[in-house]
C-alpha positions as CSV (number, residue, x, y, z in Angstrom):
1,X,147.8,37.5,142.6
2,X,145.1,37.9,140.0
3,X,142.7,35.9,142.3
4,X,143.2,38.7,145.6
5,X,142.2,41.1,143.0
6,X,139.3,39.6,142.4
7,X,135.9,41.1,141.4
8,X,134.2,40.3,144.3
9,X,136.4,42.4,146.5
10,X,135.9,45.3,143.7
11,X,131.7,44.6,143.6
12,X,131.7,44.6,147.5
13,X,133.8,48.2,147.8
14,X,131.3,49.9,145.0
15,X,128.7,48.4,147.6
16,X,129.7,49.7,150.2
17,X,130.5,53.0,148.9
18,X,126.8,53.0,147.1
19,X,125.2,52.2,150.7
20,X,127.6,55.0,151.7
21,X,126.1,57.7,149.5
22,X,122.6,56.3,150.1
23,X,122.6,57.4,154.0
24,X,124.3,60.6,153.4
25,X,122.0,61.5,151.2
26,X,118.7,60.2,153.8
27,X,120.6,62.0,156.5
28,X,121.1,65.3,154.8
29,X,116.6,65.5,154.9
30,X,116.5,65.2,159.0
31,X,119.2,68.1,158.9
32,X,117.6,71.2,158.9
33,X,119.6,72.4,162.4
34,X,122.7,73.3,163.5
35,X,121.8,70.8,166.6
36,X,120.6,68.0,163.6
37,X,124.1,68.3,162.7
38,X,125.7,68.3,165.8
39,X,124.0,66.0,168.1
40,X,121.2,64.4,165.7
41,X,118.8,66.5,167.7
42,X,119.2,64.5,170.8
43,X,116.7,61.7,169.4
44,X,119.2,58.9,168.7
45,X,117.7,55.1,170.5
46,X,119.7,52.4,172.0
47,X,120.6,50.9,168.8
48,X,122.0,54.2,167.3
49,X,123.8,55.2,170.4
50,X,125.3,51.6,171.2
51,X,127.0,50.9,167.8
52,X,128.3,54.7,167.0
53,X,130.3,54.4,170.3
54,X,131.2,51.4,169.9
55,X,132.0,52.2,165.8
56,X,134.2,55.6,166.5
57,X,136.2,53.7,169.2
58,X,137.0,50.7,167.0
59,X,138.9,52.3,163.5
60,X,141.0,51.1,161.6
61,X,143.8,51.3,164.4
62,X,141.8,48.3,165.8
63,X,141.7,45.8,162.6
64,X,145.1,47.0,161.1
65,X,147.5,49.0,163.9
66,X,146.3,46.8,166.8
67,X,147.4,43.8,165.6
68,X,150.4,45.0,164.7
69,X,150.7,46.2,167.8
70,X,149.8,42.7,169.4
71,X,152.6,41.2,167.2
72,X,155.2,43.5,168.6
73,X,154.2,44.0,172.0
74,X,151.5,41.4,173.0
75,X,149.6,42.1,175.9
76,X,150.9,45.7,175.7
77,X,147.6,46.4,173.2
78,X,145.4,45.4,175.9
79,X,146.9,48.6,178.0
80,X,146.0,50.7,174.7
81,X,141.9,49.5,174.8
82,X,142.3,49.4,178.5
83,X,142.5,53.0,179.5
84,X,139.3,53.3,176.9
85,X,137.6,50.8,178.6
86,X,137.7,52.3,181.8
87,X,137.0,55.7,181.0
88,X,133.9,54.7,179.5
89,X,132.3,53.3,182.8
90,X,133.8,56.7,184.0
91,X,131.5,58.8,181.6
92,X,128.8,56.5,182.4
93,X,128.5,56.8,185.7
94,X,130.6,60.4,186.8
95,X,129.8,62.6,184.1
96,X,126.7,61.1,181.6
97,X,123.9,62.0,183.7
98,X,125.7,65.8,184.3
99,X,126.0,66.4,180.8
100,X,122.3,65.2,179.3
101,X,121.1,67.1,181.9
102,X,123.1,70.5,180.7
103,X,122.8,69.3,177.2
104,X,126.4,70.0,176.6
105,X,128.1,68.3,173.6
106,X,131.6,69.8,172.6
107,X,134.2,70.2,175.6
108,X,134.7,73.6,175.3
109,X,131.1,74.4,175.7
110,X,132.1,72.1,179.5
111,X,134.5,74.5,180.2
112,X,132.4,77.7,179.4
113,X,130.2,75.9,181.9
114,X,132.8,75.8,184.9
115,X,134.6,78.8,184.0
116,X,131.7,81.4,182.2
117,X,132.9,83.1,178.8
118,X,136.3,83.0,177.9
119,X,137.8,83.3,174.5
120,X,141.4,82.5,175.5
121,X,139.6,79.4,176.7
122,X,137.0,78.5,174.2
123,X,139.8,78.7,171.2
124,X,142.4,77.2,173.0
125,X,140.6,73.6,173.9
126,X,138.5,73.7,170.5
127,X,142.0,73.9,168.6
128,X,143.0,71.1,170.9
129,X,140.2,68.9,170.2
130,X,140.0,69.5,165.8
131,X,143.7,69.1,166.4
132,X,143.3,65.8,167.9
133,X,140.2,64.7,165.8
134,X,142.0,65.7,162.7
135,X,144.4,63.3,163.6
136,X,142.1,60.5,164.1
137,X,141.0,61.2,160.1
138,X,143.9,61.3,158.7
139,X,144.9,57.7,160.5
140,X,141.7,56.6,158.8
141,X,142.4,57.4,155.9
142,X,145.8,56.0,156.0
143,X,144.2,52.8,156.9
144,X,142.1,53.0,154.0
145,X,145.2,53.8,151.5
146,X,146.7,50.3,153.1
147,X,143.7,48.4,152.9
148,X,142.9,49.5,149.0
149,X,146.6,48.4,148.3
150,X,146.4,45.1,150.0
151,X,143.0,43.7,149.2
152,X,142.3,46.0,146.0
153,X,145.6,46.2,144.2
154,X,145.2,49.8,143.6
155,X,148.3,52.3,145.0
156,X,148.1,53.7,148.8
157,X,147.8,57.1,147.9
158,X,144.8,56.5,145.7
159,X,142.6,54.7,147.9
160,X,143.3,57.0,150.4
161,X,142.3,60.3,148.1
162,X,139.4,58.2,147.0
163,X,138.1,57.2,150.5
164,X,139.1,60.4,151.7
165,X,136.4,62.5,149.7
166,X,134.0,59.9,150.2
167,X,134.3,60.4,154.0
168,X,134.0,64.4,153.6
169,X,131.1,64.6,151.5
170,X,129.3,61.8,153.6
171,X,130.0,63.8,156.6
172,X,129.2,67.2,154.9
173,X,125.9,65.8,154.0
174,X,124.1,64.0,156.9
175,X,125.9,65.5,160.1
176,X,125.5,63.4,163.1
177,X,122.6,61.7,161.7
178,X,124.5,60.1,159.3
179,X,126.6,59.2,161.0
180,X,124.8,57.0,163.5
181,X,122.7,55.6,160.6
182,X,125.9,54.1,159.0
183,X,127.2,53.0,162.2
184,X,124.7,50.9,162.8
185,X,125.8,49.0,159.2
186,X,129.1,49.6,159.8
187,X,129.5,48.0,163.1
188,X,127.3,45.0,162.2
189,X,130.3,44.5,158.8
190,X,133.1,45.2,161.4
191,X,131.9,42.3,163.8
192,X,131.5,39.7,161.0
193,X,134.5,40.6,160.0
194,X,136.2,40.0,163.2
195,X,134.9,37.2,163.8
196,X,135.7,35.8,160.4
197,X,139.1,36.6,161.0
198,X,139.6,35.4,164.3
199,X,137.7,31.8,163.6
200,X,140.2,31.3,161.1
201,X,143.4,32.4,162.8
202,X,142.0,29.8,166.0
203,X,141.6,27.0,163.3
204,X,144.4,27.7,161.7
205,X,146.7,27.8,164.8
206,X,144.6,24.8,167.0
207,X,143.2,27.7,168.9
208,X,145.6,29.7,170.0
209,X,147.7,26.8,171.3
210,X,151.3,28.3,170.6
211,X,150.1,31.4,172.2
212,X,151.4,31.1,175.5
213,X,154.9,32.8,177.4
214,X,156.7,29.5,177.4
215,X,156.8,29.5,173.2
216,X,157.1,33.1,172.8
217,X,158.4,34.4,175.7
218,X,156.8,36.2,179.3
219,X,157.3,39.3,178.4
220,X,154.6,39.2,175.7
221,X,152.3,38.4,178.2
222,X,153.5,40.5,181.3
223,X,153.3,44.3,179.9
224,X,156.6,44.7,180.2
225,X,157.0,45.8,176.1
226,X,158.6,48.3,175.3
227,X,159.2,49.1,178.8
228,X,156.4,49.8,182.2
229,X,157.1,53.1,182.0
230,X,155.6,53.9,177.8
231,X,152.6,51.2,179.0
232,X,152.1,53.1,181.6
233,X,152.1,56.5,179.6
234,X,149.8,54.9,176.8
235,X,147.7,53.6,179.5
236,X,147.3,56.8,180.6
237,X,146.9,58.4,177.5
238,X,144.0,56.6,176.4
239,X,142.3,57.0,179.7
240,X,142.5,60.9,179.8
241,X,142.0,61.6,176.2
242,X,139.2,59.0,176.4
243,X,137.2,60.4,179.9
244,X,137.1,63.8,177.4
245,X,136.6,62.7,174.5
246,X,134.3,64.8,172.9
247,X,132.9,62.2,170.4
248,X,131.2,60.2,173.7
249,X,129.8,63.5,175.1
250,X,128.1,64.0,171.5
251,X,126.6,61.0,171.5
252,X,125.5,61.4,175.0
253,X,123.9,64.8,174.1
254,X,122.9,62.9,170.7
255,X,120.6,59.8,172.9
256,X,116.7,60.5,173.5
257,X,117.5,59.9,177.3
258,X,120.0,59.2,179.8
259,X,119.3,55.2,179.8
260,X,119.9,54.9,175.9
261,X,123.4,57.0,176.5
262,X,124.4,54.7,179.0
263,X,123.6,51.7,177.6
264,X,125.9,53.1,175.2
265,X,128.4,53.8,177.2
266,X,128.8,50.2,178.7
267,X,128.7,48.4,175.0
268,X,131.1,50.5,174.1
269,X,133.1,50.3,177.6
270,X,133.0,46.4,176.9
271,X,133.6,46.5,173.6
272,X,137.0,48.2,172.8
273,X,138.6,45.9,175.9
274,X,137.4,42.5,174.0
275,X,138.7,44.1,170.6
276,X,142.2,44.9,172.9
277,X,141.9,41.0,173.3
278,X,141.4,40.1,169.8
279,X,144.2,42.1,168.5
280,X,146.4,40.4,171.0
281,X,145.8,37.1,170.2
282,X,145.9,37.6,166.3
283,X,148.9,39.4,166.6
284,X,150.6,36.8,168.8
285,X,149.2,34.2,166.5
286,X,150.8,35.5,163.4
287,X,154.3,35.9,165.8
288,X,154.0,31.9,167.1
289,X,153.6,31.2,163.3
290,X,157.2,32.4,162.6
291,X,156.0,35.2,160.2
292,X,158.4,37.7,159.9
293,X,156.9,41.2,159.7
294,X,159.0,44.1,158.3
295,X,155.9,46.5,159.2
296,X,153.5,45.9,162.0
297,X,151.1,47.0,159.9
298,X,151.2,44.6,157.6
299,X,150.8,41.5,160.4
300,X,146.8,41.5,159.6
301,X,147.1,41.1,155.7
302,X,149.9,38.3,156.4
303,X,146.8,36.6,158.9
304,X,144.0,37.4,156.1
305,X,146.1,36.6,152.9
306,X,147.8,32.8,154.9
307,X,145.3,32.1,156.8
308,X,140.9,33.4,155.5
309,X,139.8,31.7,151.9
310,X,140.8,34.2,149.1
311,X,137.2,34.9,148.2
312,X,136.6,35.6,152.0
313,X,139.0,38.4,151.6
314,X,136.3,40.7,150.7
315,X,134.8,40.2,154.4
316,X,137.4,41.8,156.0
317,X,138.3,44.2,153.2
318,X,134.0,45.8,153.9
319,X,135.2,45.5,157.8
320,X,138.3,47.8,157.6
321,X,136.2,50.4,155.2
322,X,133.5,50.3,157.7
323,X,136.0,50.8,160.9
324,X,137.9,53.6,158.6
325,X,134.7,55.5,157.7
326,X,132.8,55.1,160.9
327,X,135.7,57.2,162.7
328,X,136.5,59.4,160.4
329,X,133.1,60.5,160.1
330,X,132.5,60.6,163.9
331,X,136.0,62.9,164.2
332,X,135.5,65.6,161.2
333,X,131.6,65.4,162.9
334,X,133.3,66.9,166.1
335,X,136.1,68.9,164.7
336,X,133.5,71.0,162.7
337,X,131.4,71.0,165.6
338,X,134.2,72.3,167.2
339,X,134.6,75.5,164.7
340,X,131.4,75.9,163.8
341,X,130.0,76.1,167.7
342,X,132.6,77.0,169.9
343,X,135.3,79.3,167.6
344,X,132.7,80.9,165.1
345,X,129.7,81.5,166.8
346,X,131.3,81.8,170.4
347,X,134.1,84.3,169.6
348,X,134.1,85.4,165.6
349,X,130.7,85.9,164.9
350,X,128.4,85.8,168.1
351,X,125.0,86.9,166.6
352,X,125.8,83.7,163.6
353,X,122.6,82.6,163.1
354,X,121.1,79.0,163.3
355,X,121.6,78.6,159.2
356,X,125.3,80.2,159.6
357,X,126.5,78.1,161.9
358,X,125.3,75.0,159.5
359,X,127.3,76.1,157.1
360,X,130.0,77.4,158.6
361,X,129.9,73.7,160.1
362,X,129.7,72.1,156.2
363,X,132.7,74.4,155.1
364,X,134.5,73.4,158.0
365,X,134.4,70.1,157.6
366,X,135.6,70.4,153.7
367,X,138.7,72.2,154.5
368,X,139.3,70.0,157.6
369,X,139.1,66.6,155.3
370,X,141.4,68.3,152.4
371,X,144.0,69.4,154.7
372,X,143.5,65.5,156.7
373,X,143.5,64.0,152.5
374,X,147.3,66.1,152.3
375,X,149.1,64.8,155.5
376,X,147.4,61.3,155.2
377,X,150.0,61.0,151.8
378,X,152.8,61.8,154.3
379,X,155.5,59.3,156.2
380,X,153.9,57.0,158.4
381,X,156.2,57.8,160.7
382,X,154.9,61.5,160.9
383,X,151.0,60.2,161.5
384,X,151.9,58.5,164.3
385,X,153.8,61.7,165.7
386,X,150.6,63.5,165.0
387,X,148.2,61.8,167.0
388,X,150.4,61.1,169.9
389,X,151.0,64.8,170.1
390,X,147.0,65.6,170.2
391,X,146.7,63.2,172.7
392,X,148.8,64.6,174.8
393,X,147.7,67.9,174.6
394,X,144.1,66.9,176.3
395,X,146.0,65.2,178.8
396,X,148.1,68.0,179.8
397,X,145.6,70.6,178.7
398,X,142.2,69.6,179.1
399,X,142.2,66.8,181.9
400,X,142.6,69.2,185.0
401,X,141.0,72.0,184.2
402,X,137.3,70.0,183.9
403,X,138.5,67.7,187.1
404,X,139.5,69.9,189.4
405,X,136.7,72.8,187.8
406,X,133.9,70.1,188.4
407,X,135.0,68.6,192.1
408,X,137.4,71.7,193.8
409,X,135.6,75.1,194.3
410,X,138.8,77.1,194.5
411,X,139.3,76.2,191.0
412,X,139.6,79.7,188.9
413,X,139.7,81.1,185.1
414,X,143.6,81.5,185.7
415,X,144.2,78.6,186.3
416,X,142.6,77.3,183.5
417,X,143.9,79.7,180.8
418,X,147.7,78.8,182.2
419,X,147.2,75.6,182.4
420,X,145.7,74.4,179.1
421,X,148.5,75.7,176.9
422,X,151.3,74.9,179.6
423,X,150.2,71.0,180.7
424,X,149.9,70.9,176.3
425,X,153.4,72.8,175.4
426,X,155.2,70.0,178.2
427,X,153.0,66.5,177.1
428,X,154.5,67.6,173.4
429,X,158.0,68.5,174.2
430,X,158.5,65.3,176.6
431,X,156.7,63.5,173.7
432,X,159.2,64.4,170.8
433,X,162.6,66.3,172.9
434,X,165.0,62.7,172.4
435,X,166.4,62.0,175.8
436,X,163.0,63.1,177.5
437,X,160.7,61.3,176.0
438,X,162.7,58.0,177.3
439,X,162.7,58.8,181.0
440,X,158.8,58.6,181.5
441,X,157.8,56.4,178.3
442,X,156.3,59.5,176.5
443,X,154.6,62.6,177.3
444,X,151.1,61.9,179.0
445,X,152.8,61.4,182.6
446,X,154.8,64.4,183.0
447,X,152.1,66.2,181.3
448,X,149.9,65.0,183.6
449,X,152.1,66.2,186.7
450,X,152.5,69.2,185.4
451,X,149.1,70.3,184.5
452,X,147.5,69.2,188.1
453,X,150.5,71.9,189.1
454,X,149.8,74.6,187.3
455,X,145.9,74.3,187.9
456,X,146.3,73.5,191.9
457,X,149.2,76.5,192.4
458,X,147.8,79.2,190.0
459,X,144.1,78.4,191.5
460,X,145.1,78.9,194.8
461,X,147.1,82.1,194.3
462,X,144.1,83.5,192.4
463,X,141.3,81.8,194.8
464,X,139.5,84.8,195.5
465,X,138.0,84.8,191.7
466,X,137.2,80.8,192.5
467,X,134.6,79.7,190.0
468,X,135.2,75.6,190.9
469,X,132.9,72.9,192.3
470,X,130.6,73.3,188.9
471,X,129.2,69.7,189.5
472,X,127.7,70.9,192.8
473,X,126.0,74.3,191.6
474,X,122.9,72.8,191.3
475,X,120.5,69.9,193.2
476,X,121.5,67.3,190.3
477,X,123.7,64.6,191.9
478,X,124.9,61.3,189.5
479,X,123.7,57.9,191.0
């Protein structure tokens, strides 16, 4: 035991939190803007741009919860990194050349777009979108609690406070420029980490050669776990909260031009489906072993601690800090963005100026990260409630409103403002209601139904105040 608690793995987490501190406090210089803070003022190369997309998809739900879920559900986690996958190479070639051009980096500043100025609407899909972020912290810093415990020794809950604040005031610092710097370092960790893992788990298991149906079974490999039905729903999920994702359009605003965002785009695209891959076969790997895992979480320290060199450890230990931080930084990034642009200078204090808005975006992030710190030391159980329920929401709330307000001219305001709290309110209670959330495999499908309902009926019943067809308003077409 002594030797996993080694002082390499302590010498390489003060490193990394050193490097940490170092780029928040460069970053915090090139931050003299609100837009600095925001969207690095739109001066971010191919570099940048590739490896924080690539960085805020790939968190710790890919090096610790994917694998678990690979070792529960097999090919099931492939449906996960799937839907991300493909509404990347949606973004990049549907919406990324739109939005540079408009400059548009939070969602609800889309939507103003379609629908002109509307505070029902503006604090509606920002609450949607810090809820949702907020959710993708505290998982982080979850991950970060499990890690510290397994590879440090130390209790959950205190690597979780201590990673936690290192997270806010690294975000609070540097803004978006910071966060692309680390990114870059972060993602570089994360890969060598992966790789590490994954050479060892193949040499280990004579390369994958008990992964197959007829050892563990076909419905590892069919995506038939837990049932069609929730892979279709996660499937879903992923795509929807993915294709308006507010992180991506950031970065898009954040690129110097249109080529660097999509390059981008498509690293990222490809990515998060090889990670879906990775997970699949570790997880698998650990299963065809015989390991018996009480949590799913735990299914990657069983592969690290059985399988990688104890003074390896350290590797993988940098790997799941970087994956943890480089999220969690990217998602209190946009939730302050969030309520610093769109709630107080769009509806509480309209005149705000340039400063005000910086710090309103600095405090907001603070009270955002405590409040993430506080239900990160809560059931595991309740997380994962959390962020399926802010997924849902964009699915229901958000996903119709911007389709049908970009491509459908008869598209209104009404239909918007009914439809983002109603598609919401129903992805949450088929979500959570027992009984419902069985018949469709979770809340994004019927969701989904019922927002394209509410926005096609209402719209049409109110088409004489039609605002719709945004994307052709203007000469710019996407090629």
């Amino acid at each position: 035991m002594k030797g996993r608690y080694s002082m390499i793995n302590w010498a390489v987490f003060l490193a990394f939190i050193l490097v940490t501190a170092l780029v928040g406090h460069l970053a915090s210089k090139k931050v003299v803007s609100s837009d600095d803070f925001i969207s690095a003022g739109g001066s971010l190369g191919p570099l940048a741009i590739s490896c924080t997309l690539i960085a805020t998809w790939l968190g710790t739900g890919s090096l610790i919860g994917f694998v678990g879920t690979g070792y529960a559900y097999g090919s099931t986690v492939v449906a996960y990194t799937a839907g991300s996958c493909v509404a990347a190479f949606a973004i990049l070639f549907f919406f990324s050349k739109w939005t540079k051009r408009k400059n548009i980096a939070t969602i609800p500043q889309w939507l103003e777009y379609i629908y002109g100025k509307n505070k029902w609407v503006d604090a509606f899909s920002a609450c949607c979108y810090v809820f949702m972020y907020c959710s993708w912290t505290i998982g982080c810093a979850v991950g970060c609690g499990t890690m510290c415990n397994n590879l440090l020794g130390i209790p959950s809950w205190l690597g979780a406070v201590v990673c936690c604040a290192i997270i806010v005031a690294f975000s609070m610092t540097g803004g978006m420029y910071a966060v692309a710097w680390m990114d870059v370092f972060q993602q570089i960790i994360m890969a060598v980490g992966m790789l590490f893992l994954f050479c060892f788990v193949a040499n280990a298991t004579g390369w994958f050669e008990g992964v197959n149906a007829s050892n563990l079974g076909a419905e590892y490999f069919n995506f038939s776990l837990p049932s069609r039905g929730y892979v279709i729903s996660i499937t879903l999920t992923y795509f929807c909260g993915n294709l308006f994702g507010q992180t991506y359009y950031q970065r898009v605003a954040a690129s110097r031009d249109l080529k660097t965002a999509r390059i981008g785009l498509a690293s990222g695209g490809i990515a998060v489906l090889l990670v879906g891959l990775y997970c699949m076969f570790v997880g698998l790997s650990v299963r065809a072993a015989g390991a018996e895992i009480a949590v799913t979480d735990d299914t990657v320290f069983w592969a690290i601690h059985n399988w990688m060199p104890s003074w390896m450890e350290c590797i993988y230990l940098v790997a799941i800090l970087g994956a943890a931080f480089s999220t969690a930084d990217s998602a209190l990034n946009s939730a302050s963005s969030n309520i610093a642009s769109d709630i107080y200078k769009n509806i509480i204090n309209p005149k705000a100026t340039d400063a005000q808005v910086m710090k309103m975006a600095r405090i907001a992030t603070l009270v955002l990260g405590l409040i993430c710190l506080a239900m990160a030391l809560r059931p595991i159980s309740m997380l994962v409630n959390i962020f399926k329920g802010a997924q849902v929401c964009i699915v229901g709330g958000i996903f119709w409103p911007i389709i049908l307000g970009m491509f459908w001219k008869k598209a209104t305001l009404k239909g918007a403002i009914c439809t983002i709290p109603i598609g919401a309110l129903t992805g949450i209670i088929f979500e959570f209601t027992p009984g419902l959330n069985t018949i469709c495999g979770g809340g994004a499908i019927p969701a989904c139904i019922v927002g394209f309902l509410v926005m096609f009926l209402v719209s049409l019943f109110t088409c004489k105040n039609a605002c719709g067809g945004a994307y052709y308003r203007d000469a710019v077409t996407q090629k």
